[in-house]
C-alpha positions as CSV (number, residue, x, y, z in Angstrom):
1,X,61.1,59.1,17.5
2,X,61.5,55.5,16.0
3,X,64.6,53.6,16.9
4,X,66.4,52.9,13.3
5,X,68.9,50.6,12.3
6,X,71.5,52.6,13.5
7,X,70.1,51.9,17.2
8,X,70.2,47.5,16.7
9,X,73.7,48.0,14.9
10,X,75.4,49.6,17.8
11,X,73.4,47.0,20.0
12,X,74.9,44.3,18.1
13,X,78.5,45.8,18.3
14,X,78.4,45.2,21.7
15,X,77.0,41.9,22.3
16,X,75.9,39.0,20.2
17,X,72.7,38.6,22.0
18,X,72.2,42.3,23.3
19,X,68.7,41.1,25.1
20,X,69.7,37.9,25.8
21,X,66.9,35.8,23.8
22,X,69.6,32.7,23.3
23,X,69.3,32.0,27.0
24,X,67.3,31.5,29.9
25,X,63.8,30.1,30.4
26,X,62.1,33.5,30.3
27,X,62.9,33.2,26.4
28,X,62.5,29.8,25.6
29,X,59.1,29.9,27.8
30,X,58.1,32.5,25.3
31,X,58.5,31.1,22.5
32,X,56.6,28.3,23.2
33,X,53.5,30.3,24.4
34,X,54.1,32.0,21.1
35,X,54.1,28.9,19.2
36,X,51.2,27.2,20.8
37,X,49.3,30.3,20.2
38,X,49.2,30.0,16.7
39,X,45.6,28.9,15.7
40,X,46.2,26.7,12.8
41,X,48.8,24.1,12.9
42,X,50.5,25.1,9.8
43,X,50.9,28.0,7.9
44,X,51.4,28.4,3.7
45,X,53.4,32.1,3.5
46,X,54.5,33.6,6.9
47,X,56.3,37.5,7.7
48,X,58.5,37.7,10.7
49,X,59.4,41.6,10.7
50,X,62.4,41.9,13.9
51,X,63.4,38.5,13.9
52,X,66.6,39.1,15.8
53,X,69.3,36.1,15.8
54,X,66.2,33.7,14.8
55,X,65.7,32.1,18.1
56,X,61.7,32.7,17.2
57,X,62.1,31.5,13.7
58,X,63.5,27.9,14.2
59,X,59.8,27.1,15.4
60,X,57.7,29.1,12.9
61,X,60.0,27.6,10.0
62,X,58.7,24.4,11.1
63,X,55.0,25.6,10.8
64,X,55.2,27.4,7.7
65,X,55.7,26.2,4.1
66,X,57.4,29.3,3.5
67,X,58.8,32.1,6.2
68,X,60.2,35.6,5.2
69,X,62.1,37.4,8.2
70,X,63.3,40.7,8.4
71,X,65.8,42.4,10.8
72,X,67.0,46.1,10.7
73,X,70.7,44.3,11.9
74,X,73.3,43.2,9.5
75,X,74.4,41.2,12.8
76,X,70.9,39.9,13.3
77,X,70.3,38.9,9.5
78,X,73.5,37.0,9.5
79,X,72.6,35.1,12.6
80,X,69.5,33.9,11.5
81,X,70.4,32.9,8.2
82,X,73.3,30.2,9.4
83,X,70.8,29.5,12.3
84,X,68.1,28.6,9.0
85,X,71.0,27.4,6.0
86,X,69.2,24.2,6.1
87,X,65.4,24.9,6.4
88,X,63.8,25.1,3.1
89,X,61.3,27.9,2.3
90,X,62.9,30.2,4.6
91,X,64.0,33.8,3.4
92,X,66.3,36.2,5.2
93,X,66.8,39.7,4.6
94,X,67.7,43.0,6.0
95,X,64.7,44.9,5.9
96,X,62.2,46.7,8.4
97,X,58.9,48.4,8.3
98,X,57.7,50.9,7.2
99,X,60.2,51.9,4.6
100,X,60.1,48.8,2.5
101,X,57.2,47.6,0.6
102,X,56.1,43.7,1.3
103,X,56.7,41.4,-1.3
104,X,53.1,39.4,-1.3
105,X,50.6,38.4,1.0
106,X,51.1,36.4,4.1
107,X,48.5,34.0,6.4
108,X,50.6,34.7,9.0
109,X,52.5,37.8,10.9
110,X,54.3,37.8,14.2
111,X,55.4,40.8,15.3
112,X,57.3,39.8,18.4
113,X,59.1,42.5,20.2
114,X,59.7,44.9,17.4
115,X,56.0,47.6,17.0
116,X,57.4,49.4,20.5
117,X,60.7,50.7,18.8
118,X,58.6,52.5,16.3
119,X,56.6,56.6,16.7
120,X,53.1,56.8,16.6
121,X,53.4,57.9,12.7
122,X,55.5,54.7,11.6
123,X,53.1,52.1,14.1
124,X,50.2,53.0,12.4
125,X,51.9,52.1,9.0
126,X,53.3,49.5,10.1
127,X,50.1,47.9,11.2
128,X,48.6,49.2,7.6
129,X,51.0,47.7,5.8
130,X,50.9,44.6,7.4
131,X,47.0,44.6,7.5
132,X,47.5,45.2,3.5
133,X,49.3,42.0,3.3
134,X,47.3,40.0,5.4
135,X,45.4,37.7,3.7
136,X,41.4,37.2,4.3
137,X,41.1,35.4,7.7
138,X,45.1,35.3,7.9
139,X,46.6,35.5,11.8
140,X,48.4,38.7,13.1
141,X,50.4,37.7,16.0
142,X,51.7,40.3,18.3
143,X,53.9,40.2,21.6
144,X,55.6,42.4,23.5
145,X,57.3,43.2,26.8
146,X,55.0,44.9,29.3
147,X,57.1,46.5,31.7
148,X,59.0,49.7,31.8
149,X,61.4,50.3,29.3
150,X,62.2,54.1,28.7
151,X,64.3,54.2,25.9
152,X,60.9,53.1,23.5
153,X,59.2,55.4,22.2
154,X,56.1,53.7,23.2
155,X,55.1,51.0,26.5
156,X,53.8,47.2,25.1
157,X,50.4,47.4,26.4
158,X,50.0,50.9,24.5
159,X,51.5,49.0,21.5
160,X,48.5,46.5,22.0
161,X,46.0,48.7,22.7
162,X,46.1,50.3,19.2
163,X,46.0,47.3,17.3
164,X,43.3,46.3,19.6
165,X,41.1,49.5,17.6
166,X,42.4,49.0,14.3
167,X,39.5,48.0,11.5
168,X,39.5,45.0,9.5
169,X,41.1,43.1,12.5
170,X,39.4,40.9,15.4
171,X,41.4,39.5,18.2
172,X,40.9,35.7,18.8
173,X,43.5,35.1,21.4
174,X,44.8,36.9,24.4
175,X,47.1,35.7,26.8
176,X,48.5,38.5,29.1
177,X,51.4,37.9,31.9
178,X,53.0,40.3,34.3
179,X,56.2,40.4,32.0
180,X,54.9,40.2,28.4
181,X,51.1,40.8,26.0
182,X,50.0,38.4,23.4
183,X,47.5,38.8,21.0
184,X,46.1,37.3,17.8
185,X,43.9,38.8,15.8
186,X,42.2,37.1,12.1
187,X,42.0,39.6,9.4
188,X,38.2,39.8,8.6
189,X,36.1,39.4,7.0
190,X,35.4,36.7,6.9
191,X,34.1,36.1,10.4
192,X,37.0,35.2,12.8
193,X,36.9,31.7,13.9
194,X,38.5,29.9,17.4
195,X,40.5,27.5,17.3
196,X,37.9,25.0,17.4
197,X,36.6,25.7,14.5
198,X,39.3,26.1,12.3
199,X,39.5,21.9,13.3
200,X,36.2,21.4,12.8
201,X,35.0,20.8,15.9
202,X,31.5,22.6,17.1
């Protein structure tokens, strides 16, 4: 069964940073990987579903001309939008998919941390949904924890695995760790391109 808001809110309640993103190397090692892992250097229209206190969305503001994030948790929304008051472009709302429809289309996605918390019925509209808004050789960027966590409906590398068979998707980056999966996959067509060529070099 998919974890709804009523699952982050009483996370929240308890602590300000329930999984401790705001701290440690772990996280701030992650986010780095996250951001170098983005293939283009900037970004017009950007989705963050899950974006938590924002920790992730300092960096991809500074990439993207415009970034939409989304968190199920009043908490988390408020967070994230004094940790962004001064950014420009940047829109934060309470939201989560599926449920809500997507205003737009996007050249970028990250779904960091979030697909695991969903049932097999609301990941694969999630992933639809967000295919849907993906532009035409637009980046999907998905990470998640790897090891056991039994309250999720579902373990990471499952969560990878099925956007690994989805149509209309090709994975151009894979970096894989002991702790945590990251993939990125272009929305074709057209044909996917490496990071190479999207700079021009042959």
């Amino acid at each position: 069964m998919t974890l709804g808001p009523e699952y982050f809110d009483a996370l929240y309640s308890d602590a300000a940073d329930p999984w401790g993103i705001e701290q440690g190397w772990y996280e701030e090692r992650k986010r780095a990987v996250v951001l170098a892992a983005l293939p283009r250097p900037r970004y017009v229209r950007a989705f963050e579903p899950g974006c938590a206190s924002g920790a992730l969305s300092v960096g991809l503001a500074q990439r993207c001309d415009e970034l939409v994030c989304w968190d199920p948790a009043e908490r988390a929304v408020e967070a994230t939008r004094a940790r962004l008051a001064a950014s420009s472009g940047v829109r934060v709302e309470r939201g989560a998919l599926p449920g809500r429809a997507l205003d737009g289309t996007f050249d970028l996605v990250v779904a960091s941390e979030v697909v695991y918390y969903l049932d097999a019925g609301d990941r694969d509209a999630f992933w639809r949904a967000v295919a849907d808004a993906l532009e035409p050789g637009g980046h999907l960027v998905a990470i998640h924890w790897r090891r056991e966590a039994p309250e999720y409906p579902v373990e990471g590398d499952a969560v990878h695995d099925e956007l690994d068979a989805r149509p209309g998707l090709a994975r151009i980056v894979r970096h894989e760790e002991a702790d945590f999966r990251l993939d990125v996959h272009a929305r074709v067509p057209p044909l996917p391109r490496s990071v190479a060529e999207e700079t021009g070099l042959r």
